[in-house]
C-alpha positions, 0 to 999 in steps of 0.5 A: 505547510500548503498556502491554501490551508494557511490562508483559510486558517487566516480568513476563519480566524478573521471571521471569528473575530468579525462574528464577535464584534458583530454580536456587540454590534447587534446587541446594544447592552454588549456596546462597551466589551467589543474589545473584549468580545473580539478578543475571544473571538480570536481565542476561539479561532486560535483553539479551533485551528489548533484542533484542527493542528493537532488532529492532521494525521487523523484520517478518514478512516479513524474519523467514522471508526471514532463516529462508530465508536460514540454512538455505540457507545451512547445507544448502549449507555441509553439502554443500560440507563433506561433498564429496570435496574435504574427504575427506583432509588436515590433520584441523585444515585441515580444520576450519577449512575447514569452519568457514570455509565454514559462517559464509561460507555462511550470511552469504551464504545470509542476506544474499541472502534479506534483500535479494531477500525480495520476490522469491523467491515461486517458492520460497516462495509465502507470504513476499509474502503472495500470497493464495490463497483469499481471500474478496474481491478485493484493490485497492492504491490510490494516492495519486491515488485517495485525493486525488481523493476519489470512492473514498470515495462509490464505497465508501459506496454498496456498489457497491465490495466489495473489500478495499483495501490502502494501502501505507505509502509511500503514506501517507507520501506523502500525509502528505508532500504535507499538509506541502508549504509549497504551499498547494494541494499542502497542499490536496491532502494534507489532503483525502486525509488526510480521504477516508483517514479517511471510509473508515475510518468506513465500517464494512462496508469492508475497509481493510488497511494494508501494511507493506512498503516494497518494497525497491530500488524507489525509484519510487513508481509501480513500487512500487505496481505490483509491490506489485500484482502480488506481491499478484495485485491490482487497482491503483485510481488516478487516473493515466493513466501509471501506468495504463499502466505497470500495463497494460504489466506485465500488472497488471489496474487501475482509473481512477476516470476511466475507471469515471465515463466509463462510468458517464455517461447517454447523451445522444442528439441531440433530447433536452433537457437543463437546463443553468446558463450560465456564460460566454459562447462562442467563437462568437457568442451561444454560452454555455457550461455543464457538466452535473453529471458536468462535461460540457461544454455549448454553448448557442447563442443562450444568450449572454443567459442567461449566469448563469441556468439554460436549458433546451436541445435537444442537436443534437451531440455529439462526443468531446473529451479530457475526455469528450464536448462537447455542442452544444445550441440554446437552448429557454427559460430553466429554470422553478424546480423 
């Protein structure tokens, strides 16, 4: 528990008790029960600090949707009261009518307002937190962008100047993957923990973690989308289905892939590339390499410099499902640098 929140608890508890005797002492007929007084003083501090206990995980957001919700719920209750219908009859009928309609209207009113507090930006704009005048633009990442790890070189270079927003599921998502009993999913988890970390430490980046778990969206990828979409955001992952899914809501996002893609030089037919053999290819005396952003090269006559560094000649190069396939004619083993 914060010590700060402990110590005020303490001091209101201790001023309830010191109200209680004051009142004693300022009434004279009350002289006698000061005992009494401050021991419902002390009461009456416990039962607000354990309010205030019990409703911790009770954030902003609930609380103005709660507000909302009453007040419908008593402006309706005031008009149905108030109706032609109500004008005449039993005066004690009637009360309890209106005494009926006042609790069954604000339960109503406030049970509603509970449950759609994520929805009902139309009438009260700033309840999701919609952000009207900010000074960067906001980017809900995903779990698949922290796990991949480029983000946090993307975010060290300055090119990335927006805000980023991780929600809590997400975190408890990649937590969830750190703890998986699979060691590569454990893997997985672990290094987005630590790319999570790394943006932390970087100093002039703007991280906010959002505490809202978007009620009645069980599915990872539809809550982030709406989060996204509540929050007028861009939405950075990794994942080409939830790309796609924010695309079809209309949710403008970001693909690390896709950024990388086009961030790629453009290689040309008669330029040479240096290149490092890796295996040999399908065809005979192919060999087989990839350039630093993981382009795939084939080398041809290079099947006797598997495991060296060869400089080549592109004669090709063709689109693949990964990006582009490069076809190159041997020229020479690299010379050391």
């Amino acid at each position: 528990m914060n010590k700060t929140l402990l110590v005020i608890r303490f001091i209101f508890i201790f001023l309830c008790i010191a109200a209680s005797w004051l009142v004693c002492y300022t009434i004279k007929e009350w002289d006698d029960h000061r005992g009494l007084a401050m021991a419902i003083g002390l009461l009456i501090g416990v039962l607000v600090v354990l309010v205030d206990v019990l409703l911790k995980g009770f954030s902003l957001r609930g609380l103005t949707a709660l507000t909302f919700g009453l007040g419908m719920g008593l402006v309706i209750s005031w008009m149905l009261s108030n109706s032609p219908l109500l004008e005449e009859g039993d005066p004690q009928v009637l009360y309890l009518v209106r005494l009926a309609l006042f609790v069954i209207c604000t339960y109503l009113g406030t049970v509603i307002a509970l449950r759609g507090k994520d929805d009902f930006n139309l009438v009260i704009p700033y309840v999701r937190f919609v952000p009207h005048e900010v000074d960067v633009p906001l980017v809900v990442v995903d779990t698949s962008a922290l796990i991949d790890g480029r983000i946090a070189r993307l975010c060290q270079s300055q090119f990335f100047s927006s805000a980023l927003i991780i929600p809590t599921f997400v975190l408890n998502e990649l937590q969830q993957v750190a703890d998986s009993p699979d060691p590569v999913k454990q893997a997985r988890g672990r290094r987005g923990l630590q790319v999570l970390n790394e943006l932390r430490a970087i100093k002039h980046l703007d991280i906010r973690i959002h505490p809202s778990e978007v009620a009645r969206r069980q599915d990872i990828e539809a809550k982030l989308v709406f989060l996204a979409q509540s929050m007028r955001a861009k939405l950075l992952t990794t994942d080409t289905n939830l790309a796609s899914m924010a695309k079809f809501q209309g949710v403008p996002w970001l693909n690390v892939h896709a950024l990388e893609e086009a961030l790629r030089p453009e290689l040309v037919i008669g330029e040479s590339i240096t290149v490092e053999l890796l295996k040999p290819g399908k065809d005979e005396g192919q060999a087989v390499g990839y350039l630093s952003d993981g382009t795939l090269v084939v080398v041809n006559s290079g099947r006797a410099f598997v495991g060296k560094r060869v400089s080549a000649e592109i004669i090709g190069v063709l689109p693949s499902g990964n990006g582009k396939m490069i076809f190159a004619n041997l020229l020479g083993e690299a010379t050391a640098a």
